[in-house]
N, C-alpha and C positions, 0 to 999 in steps of 0.2 A: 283699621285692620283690613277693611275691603280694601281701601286703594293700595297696602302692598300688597296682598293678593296678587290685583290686577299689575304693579310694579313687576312682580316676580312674572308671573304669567308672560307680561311683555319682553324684558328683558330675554325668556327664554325663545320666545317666537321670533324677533327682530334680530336675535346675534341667530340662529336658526337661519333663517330666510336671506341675507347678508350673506353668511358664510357660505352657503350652496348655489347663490349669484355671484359671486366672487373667487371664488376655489380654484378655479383654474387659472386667474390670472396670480392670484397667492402662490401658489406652487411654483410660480415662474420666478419670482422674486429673490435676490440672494435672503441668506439666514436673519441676516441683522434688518433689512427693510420688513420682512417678513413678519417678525417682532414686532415692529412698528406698527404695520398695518394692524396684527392683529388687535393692537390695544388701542389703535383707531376707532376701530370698529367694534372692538367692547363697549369703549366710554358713549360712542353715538348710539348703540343698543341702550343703554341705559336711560340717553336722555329721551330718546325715542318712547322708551318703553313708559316715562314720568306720563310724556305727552299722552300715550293712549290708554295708563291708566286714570288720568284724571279727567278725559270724555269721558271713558266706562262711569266712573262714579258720579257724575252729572248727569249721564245719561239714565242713570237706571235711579238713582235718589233723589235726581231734582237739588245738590247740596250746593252746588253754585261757588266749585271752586275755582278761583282765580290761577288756573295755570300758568297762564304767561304772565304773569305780574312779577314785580320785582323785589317783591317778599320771596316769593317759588323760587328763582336763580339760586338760591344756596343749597335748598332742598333737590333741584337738577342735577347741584355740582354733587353735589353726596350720591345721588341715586348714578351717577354717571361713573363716578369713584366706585361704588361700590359692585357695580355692573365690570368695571374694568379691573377688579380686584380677580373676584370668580369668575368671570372669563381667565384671565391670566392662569390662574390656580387651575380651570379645565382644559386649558391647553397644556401646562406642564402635568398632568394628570395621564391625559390622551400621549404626549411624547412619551412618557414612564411606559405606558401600556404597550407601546408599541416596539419601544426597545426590549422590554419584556417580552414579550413574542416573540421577537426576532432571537434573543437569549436560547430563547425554549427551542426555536426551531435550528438552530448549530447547534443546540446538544443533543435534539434528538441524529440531526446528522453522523454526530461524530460518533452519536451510541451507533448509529445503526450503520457506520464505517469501521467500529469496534468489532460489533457482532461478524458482520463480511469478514471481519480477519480472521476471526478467533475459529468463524467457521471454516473457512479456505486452511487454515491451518490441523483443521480436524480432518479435512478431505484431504491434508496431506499425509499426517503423520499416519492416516489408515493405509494409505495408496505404497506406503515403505516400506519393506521387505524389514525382516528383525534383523537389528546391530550385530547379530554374530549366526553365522547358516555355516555346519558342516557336514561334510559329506564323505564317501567314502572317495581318497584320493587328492579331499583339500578342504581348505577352510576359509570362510569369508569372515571379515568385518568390516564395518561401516559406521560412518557419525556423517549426521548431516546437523550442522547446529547455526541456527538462522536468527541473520544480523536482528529483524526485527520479529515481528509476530510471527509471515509467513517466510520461508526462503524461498528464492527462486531458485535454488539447487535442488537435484533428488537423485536418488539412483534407485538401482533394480538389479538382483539375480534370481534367474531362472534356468532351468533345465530345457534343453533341446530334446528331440527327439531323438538325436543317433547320441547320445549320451555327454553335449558337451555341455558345457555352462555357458550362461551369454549373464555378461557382467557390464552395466554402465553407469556411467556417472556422467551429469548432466547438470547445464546453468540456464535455466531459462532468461531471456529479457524481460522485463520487468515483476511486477510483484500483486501481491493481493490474489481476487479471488480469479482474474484474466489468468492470469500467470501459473494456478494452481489447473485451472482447466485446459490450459496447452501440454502444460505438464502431462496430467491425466490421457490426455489424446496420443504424446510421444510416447510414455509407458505402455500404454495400452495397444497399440500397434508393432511396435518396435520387437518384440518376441512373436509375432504371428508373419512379421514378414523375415527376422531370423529362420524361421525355421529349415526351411528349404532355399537359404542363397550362403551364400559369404557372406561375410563381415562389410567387406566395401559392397557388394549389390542393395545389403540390409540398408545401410547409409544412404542409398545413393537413390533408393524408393523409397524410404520414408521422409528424404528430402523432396523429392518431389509432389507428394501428398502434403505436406506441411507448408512448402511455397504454394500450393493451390488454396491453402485456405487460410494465413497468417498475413496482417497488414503489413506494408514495408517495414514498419517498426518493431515487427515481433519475427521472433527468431530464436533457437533452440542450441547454442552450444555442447556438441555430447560426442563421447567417447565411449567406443565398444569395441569388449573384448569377447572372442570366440575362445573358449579354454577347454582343454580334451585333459579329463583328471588321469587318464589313461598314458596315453604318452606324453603329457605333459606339454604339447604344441599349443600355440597362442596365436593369433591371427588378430592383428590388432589394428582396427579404423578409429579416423580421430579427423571429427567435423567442427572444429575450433575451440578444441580446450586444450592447456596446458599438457604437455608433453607427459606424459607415466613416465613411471620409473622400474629400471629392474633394480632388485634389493637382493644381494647375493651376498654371504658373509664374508666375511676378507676380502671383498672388493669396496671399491666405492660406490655407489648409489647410479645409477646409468641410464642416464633420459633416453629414452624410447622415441626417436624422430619418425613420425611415418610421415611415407613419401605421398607427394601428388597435394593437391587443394586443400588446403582445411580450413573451406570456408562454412559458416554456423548452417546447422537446417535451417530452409526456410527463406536463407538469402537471396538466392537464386533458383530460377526453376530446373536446372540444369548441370549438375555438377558430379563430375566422374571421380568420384573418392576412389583410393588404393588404400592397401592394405601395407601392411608389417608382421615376418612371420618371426616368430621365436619360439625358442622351451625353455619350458622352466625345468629346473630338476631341480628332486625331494629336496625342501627347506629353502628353496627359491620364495623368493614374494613379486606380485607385481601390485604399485602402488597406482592410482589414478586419484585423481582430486580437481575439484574447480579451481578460479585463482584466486577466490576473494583469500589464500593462505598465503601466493607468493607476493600479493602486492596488499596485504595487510600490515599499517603505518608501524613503524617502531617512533619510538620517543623523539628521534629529531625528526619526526616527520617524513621522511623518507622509507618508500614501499621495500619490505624485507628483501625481495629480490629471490628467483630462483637459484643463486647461487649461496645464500644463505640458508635458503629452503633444505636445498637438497646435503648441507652439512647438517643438521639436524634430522635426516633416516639411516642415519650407518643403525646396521643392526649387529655391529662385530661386541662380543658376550652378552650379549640379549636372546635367550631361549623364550622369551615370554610368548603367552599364544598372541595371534593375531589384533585379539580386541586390545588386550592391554599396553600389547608394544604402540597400538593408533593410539590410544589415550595418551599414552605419554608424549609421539609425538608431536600431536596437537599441543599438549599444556607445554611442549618446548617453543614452539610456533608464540602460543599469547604468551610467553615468559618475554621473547623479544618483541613482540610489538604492545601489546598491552590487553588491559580486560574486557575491552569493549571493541565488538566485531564493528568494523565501518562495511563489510559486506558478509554473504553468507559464505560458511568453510561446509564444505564436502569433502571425504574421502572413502576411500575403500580401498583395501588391502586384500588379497589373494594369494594365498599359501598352500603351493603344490604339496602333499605332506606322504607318506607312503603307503604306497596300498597294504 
């Protein structure tokens, strides 16, 4: 009983002492030599370990065993075997433990790249005006509905001071909690430098506030509209999103081209945006949206197109308000491409209505 005692005892000191001499040149070794060594180096701990428990027990009882004799050779090869068994078992033990950990540490990641979204998505949905705002002289709706947790889309309306509405709709570059806090920065600025310019000055300063502080890679696609519920005039800039549209009943659907640059906020430090002036009159709509709708896949794979787009907003015998004619024409939108966004849709619709 005492000399495995001292057996175990050794075993655990000599594969101990071994492995922390050796560790660094093991680490070096491919996977399958690695192996080897290690069971090297178990089975010589074992017989090492025979050797110093059988001084121990001589040494302290005086019992005069014959360790190197060649009786002992089978009892070596066992304690050597049995050495290179549990070593083996505490290496595949230590490997377990360790891919475990690493398991545990990607799932705390992804939880805590879950949470980032779920919250970047809470700082969004607070930061967006309600799906349907009216007023006296017109009516807004809006759907911002995002491909995955958060959208890099958003919009916003708000009230000027000399009584006009400033309305935008907006696609940020990329996604997550970045992309909700550039968002948050363009929102929040973009009615405070409205107040007192035009439409194209508004653009054309808060692109340069945004190229001072946005890596090359980040950038703000947005459109804004200056709208008077009074007379009805529109002053319309557009810094790299799809074209608006007027929606006029018995007409056909009519992309709004504004002139001059429309390159994204943010791209350049430098960029002299113009404007586009129009009116709407009572039962006019102006529509504004991102693209992930015109280049949202249909079935054969190919991007719906704006001119498929814009056959699906006639509003000719559609009295619906605002929000329900968007709804619909959004579920016409995924009728031809399908039910799952590959990017985020925006829209907002503006209906001059009568004082």
């Amino acid at each position: 009983m005492l000399f495995g005692l001292f057996a175990g005892l050794g075993i655990s000191l000599v594969a101990r002492s071994l492995f922390r001499i050796l560790q660094s040149q093991l680490e070096r070794l491919p996977l399958g030599r690695r192996n080897a060594a290690n069971a090297g180096l178990f089975f010589v701990s074992g017989v090492a370990a025979w050797v110093l428990a059988g001084l121990a027990v001589n040494a302290l009882t005086g019992a005069g065993l014959h360790i190197f004799s060649r009786d002992a050779l089978g009892s070596i090869a066992i304690t050597g075997g049995l050495a290179l068994v549990i070593g083996l078992a505490f290496v595949s033990f230590e490997r377990l433990k360790d891919r475990l950990a690493a398991s545990v540490a990607r799932l705390k990641e992804v939880e805590f790249a879950e949470r980032e979204l779920q919250l970047a998505r809470s700082l969004q949905s607070r930061l967006l005006p309600p799906a349907e705002i009216e007023g006296e002289g017109y009516r807004v709706a809006a759907r911002n509905l995002p491909a995955r947790v958060v959208a890099g889309d958003f919009y916003d309306v708000f009230r000027l001071a000399d009584g006009a509405i400033g309305l935008t709709v907006a696609d940020v570059a990329g996604k997550g909690m970045a992309a909700s806090l550039i968002m948050a920065s363009a929102k929040a600025r973009l009615p405070l430098l409205a107040a007192d310019r035009p439409a194209e000055e508004a653009l054309r300063e808060l692109n340069r506030v945004l190229a001072a502080e946005l890596s090359p890679r980040e950038f703000v696609a947005l459109a804004f509209a200056r709208f008077d519920p009074a007379s009805g005039s529109v002053a319309l800039a557009n810094a790299g999103l799809p074209d608006p549209y007027l929606l006029r009943r018995g007409e056909p659907p009519r992309p709004l081209v504004v002139p001059g640059p429309r390159l994204p906020l943010g791209a350049r430090g430098e960029v002299f945006y113009e404007s586009l002036q129009l009116r709407l009159e009572p039962g006019d709509r102006l529509l504004m949206f991102t693209d992930g709708l015109a280049e949202a896949p249909t079935p054969a794979g190919e991007p719906l197109g704006y001119a498929a787009l814009a056959g699906l907003m006639s509003m000719d015998g559609d009295a619906a308000a605002p929000l329900i004619w968007l709804d619909g024409f959004l579920e016409r939108v995924r009728e031809k491409s399908g039910p799952t966004l590959e990017d985020d849709w925006t829209a907002l619709v503006v209906e001059r209505s009568s004082l």
